[in-house]
N, C-alpha and C positions, 0 to 999 in steps of 0.2 A: 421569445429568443431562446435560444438554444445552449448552455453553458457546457464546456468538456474542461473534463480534469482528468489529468495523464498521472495513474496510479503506478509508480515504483519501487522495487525495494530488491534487496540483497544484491547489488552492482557490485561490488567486492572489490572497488577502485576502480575498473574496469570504464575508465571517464568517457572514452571514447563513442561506445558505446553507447553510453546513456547518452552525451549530449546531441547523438546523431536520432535517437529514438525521439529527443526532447524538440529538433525541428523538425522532423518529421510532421508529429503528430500539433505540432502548432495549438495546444492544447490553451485555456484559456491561465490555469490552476496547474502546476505542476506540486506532488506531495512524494515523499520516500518515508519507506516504512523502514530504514534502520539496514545497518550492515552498509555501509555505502562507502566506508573505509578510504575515504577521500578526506582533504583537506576541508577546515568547516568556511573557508573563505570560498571556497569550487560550491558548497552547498548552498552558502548561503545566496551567491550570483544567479545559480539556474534554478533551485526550487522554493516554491513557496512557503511548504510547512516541512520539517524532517523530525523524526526521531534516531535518537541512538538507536542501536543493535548491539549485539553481546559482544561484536569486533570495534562495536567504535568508544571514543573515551569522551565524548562532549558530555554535558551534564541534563539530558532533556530526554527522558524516557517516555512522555505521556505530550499530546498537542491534543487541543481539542481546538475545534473553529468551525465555522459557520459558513457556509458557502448558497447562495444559491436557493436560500429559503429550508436547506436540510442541515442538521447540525451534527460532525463527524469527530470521532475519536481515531487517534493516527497514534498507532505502539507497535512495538518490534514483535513482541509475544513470548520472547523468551521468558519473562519475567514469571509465565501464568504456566510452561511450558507441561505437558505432561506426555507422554507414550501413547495414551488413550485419547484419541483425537476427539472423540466427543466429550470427553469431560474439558479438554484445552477449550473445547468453542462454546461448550457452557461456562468455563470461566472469563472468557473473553464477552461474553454476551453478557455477562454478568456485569462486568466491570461497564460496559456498554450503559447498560441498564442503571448503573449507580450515578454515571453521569448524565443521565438521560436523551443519547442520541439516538440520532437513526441509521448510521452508519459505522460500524467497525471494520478500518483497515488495520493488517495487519500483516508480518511477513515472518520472517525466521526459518517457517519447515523447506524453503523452495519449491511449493507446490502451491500452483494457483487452484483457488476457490471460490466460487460465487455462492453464496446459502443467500437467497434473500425470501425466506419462506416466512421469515418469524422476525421481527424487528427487538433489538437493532438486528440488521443485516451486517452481513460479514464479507468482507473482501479480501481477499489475499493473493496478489498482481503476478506469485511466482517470484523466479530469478532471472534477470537477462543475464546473468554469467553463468550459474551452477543451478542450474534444471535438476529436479529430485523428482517429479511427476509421472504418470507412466510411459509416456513417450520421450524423455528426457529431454523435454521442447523448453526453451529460453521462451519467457513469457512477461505481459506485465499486462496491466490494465485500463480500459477507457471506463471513464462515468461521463453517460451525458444527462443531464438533466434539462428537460422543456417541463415549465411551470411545477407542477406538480408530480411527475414522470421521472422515475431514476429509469437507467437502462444502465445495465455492466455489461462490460466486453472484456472477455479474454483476447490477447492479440499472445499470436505466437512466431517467432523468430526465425527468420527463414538463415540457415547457415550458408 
């Protein structure tokens, strides 16, 4: 059996949006990685795990859970943030690594990334509002997992 989880992050209230992406994708696992700048009763109704962002005020900067036989760490990234992208995704792999997952998502730069070269692997879904990438494409992310098999997709927004 095949399991999907609809990877989210930086909606910047932007509800509309997100919950028309959320049927769409009919997803099994819905997560946001922070910045969602919504009410936490709108969060807590449509998605499964969420973190703060540097815009939001709830108190939950870290989700760790377990999905599907792989065990996932969900943060904003602002926390670790640096200039130097590769030192931010070794700190981010790092923190990964302390809780000993196989996934880190993650959001904050609005630029979607798939690194799954080196475990934990890293995700980062983009923004369906505020695109920073180089085609400044609104974006967010599929994981599908069959048994043992991760697969990321970047999905990008057609305006």
């Amino acid at each position: 059996m095949k399991h999907r989880i609809l990877v989210l992050s930086d909606s910047h209230g932007i509800n509309d949006l997100m919950l028309r992406i959320i049927e769409k994708e009919a997803a099994e696992l819905v997560v946001h990685a922070g910045d969602y700048c919504t009410s936490i009763n709108t969060m807590k109704k449509y998605i499964h795990y969420f973190v703060n962002g540097n815009n939001d005020y709830d108190d939950k900067d870290i989700e760790i859970f377990d999905y599907a036989g792989f065990k996932f760490l969900l943060v904003h990234g602002d926390q670790l943030w640096s200039w130097d992208e590769n030192k931010w995704y070794q700190r981010l792999r790092n923190l990964g690594n302390k809780h000993s997952v196989d996934i880190v998502i993650f959001g904050h730069s609005h630029k979607d990334l798939i690194d799954n070269t080196t475990k934990p692997y890293l995700l980062n879904p983009g923004s369906i509002t505020l695109p920073r990438n180089n085609g400044l494409q609104k974006s967010y992310a599929i994981i599908e997992i069959d048994k043992t098999n991760l697969n990321f997709q970047i999905k990008y927004i057609k305006n």
